[in-house]
N, C-alpha and C positions, 0 to 999 in steps of 0.2 A: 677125374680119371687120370689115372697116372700114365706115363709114354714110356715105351721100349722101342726101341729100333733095333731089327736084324740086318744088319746087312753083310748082302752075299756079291762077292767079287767076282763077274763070270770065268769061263773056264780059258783055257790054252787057245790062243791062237801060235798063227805061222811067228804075227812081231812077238810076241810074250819071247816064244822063243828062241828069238835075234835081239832081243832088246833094244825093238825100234819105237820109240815114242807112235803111240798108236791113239790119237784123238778122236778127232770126227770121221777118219776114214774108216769105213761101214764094212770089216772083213770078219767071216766067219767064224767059227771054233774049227780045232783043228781034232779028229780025232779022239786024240788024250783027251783035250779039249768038251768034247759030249760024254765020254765017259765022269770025268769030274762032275760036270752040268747032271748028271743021270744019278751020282752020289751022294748029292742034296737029299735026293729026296726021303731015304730015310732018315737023314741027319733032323728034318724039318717037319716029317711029318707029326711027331707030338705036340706041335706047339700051334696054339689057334693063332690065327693072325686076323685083325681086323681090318687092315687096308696092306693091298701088294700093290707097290710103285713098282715101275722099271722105266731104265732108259733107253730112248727110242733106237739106238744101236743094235745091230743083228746080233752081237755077238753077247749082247747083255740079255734083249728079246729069247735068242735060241735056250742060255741058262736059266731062264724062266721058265719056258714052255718045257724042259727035259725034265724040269726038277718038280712039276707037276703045277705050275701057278698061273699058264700064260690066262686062261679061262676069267681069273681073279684079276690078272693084271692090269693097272691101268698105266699108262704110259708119260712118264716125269721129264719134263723138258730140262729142269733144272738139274737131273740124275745126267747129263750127257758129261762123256770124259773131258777135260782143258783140251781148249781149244789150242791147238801147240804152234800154231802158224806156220814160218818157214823151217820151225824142228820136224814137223810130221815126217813120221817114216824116219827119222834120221836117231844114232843112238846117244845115249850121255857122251861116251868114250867120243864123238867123233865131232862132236857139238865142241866138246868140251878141245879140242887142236884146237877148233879156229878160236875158240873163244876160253883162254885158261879161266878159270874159276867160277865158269857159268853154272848156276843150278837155279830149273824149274822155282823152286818159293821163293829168291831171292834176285834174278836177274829177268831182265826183260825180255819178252815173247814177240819181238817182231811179226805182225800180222796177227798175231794169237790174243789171247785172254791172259791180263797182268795177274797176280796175287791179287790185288785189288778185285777185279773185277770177279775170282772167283770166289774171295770173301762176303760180298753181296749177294751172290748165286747160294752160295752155301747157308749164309745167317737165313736167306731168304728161305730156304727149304728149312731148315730146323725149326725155324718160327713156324711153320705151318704146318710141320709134326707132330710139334708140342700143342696148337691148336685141334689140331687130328684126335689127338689123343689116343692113345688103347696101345694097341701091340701092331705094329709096321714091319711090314719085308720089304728090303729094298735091293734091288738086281742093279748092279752098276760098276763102276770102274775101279782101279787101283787111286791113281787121284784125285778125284772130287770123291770117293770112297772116305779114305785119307783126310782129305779137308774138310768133310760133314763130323768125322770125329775129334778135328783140331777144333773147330766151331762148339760140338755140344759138350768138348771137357775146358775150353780154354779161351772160349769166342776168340780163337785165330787157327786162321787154317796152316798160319805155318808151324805146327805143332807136328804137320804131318807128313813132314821132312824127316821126322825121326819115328816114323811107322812104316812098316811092309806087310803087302798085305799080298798073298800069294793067290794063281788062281784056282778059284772055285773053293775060296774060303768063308768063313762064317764069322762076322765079329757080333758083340751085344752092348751095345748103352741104355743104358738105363740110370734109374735113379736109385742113391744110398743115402734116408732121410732124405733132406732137400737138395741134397748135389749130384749134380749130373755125371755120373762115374761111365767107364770103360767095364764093363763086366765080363766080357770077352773080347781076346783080340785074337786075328791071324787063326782061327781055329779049324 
């Protein structure tokens, strides 16, 4: 059985729109935010899906349940956003004074989760997709988002330094012949 993955990037919170590094701290959509999450659901309803992950986050949780899938949902520990440590709540612009040329996939996370360690998180869930098999929906974040699609086009997640995925958007992987291709991104 061949594998597709959908995945859908929940909608608008308050940080999306202060661009504060927003990880494990559990805040809700913002308005815009369940509008987006409510937009899915026509985007999605043509397409069978045979296993919906989400991540245990409210704000990934709430773009499931709007978009019509919480029912189907089951809940992916591995889908959870990087762990961002002493960054949490804080934005690139402001990380980036105290510390010139710091960036998420290549400098260190104090208290947080390295590239390393989301690389294991990541191959570890794509292996188990590919095992899955069939057509997957997956509800979850901009970066571990991001780094499931460095993983299935490139086995490295920092592929996904040079992806943006905006919220309450729709990307697709899948397979062309044998190689694991991008078939939608940021849609």
């Amino acid at each position: 059985m061949t594998t597709t993955l959908w995945l859908v990037r929940h909608g608008e919170t308050e940080w999306t729109l202060s661009g504060q590094h927003t990880g494990r701290t559990d805040i809700s959509l913002t308005e815009n935010g369940r509008k987006q999450a409510q937009s899915l659901a026509p985007r999605l309803s043509g397409q069978a899906f045979d296993h919906v992950l989400c991540s245990p986050l409210q704000r990934a949780r709430e773009t499931c349940a709007l978009a019509g899938y919480e029912a189907r949902a089951q809940i992916e520990q591995d889908l959870l956003e990087w762990d961002y440590g002493i960054y949490e709540g804080r934005t690139s612009a402001e990380i980036a004074s105290a510390e010139p040329g710091w960036s998420l996939w290549t400098s260190s996370v104090p208290n947080g989760e390295t590239t390393a360690d989301v690389q294991l998180r990541a191959t570890r869930l794509v292996n188990h997709l590919l095992e899955l098999g069939g057509t997957t929906l997956l509800f979850a974040h901009a970066h571990i988002l991001r780094s499931v699609i460095g993983v299935w086009a490139t086995g490295d997640v920092r592929l996904g330094e040079h992806i943006v995925l905006d919220t309450g958007s729709v990307s697709i992987l899948g397979f062309h012949r044998d190689a694991r291709v991008i078939r939608k991104l940021n849609a």
